[in-house]
C-alpha positions in Angstrom: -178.8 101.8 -108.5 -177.6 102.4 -105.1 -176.8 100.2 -102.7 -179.1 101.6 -100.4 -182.1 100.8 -103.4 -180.9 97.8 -103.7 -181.7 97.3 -100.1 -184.9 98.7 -100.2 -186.4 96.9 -103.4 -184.9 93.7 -102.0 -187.3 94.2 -98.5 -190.2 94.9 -100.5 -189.3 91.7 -102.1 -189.4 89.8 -99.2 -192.4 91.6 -97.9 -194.7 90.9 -101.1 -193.5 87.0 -100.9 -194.4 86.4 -97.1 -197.8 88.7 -98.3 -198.7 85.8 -100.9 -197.1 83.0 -98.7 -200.0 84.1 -96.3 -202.9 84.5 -98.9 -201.8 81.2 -100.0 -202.3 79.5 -96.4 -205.1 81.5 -95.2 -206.9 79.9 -99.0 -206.3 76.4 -97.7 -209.4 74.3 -96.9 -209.9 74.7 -93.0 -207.6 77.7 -92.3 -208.4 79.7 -89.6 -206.3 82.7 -91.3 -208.8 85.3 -92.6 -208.1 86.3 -96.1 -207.5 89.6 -97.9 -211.0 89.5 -99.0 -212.2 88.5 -95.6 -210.3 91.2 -94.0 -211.5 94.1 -96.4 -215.4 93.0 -95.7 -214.7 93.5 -91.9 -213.1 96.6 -92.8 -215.9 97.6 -95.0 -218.6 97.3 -93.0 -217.0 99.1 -90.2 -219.5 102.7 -89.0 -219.7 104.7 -86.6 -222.8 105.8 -86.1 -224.5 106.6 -89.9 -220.2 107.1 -90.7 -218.8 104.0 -92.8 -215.5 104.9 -91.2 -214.2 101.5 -92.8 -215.2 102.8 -96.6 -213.7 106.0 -95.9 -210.8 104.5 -94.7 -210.2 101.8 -97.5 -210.2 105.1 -99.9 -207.5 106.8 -98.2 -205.6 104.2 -98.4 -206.0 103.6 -102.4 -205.4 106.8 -102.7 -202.0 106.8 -100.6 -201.1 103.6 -102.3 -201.7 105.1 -105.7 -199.8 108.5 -105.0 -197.2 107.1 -104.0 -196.5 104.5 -106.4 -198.5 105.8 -109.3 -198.1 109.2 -109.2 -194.3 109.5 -110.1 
């Protein structure tokens, strides 16, 4: 590995620990932190008009996420 992958896996490291450090607190009785669930049901229910916008939007982003890390 390169020193420039080494970089890179190391961020996403650090991103997918402060990602769970957050779950974690927003889980805590009393927190005012929304969630992962609680933010994709906002998302969800999102329209415009007879559009669910936020549906259509939560399957692009599967799909990006799973072409690019999936698909190689």
């Amino acid at each position: 590995m390169s020193t420039g992958q080494l970089l890179v896996a190391a961020l996403f490291s650090v991103a997918l620990g402060l990602f769970a450090a957050v779950e974690i607190v927003a889980r805590r009785e009393g927190s005012r932190i929304p969630s992962l669930g609680d933010v994709c049901g906002v998302v969800m229910r999102y329209r415009v008009g007879p559009l669910p916008v936020g549906r259509i939007a939560m399957f692009g982003f599967w799909w990006w996420l799973g072409w690019h890390f999936l698909a190689r």
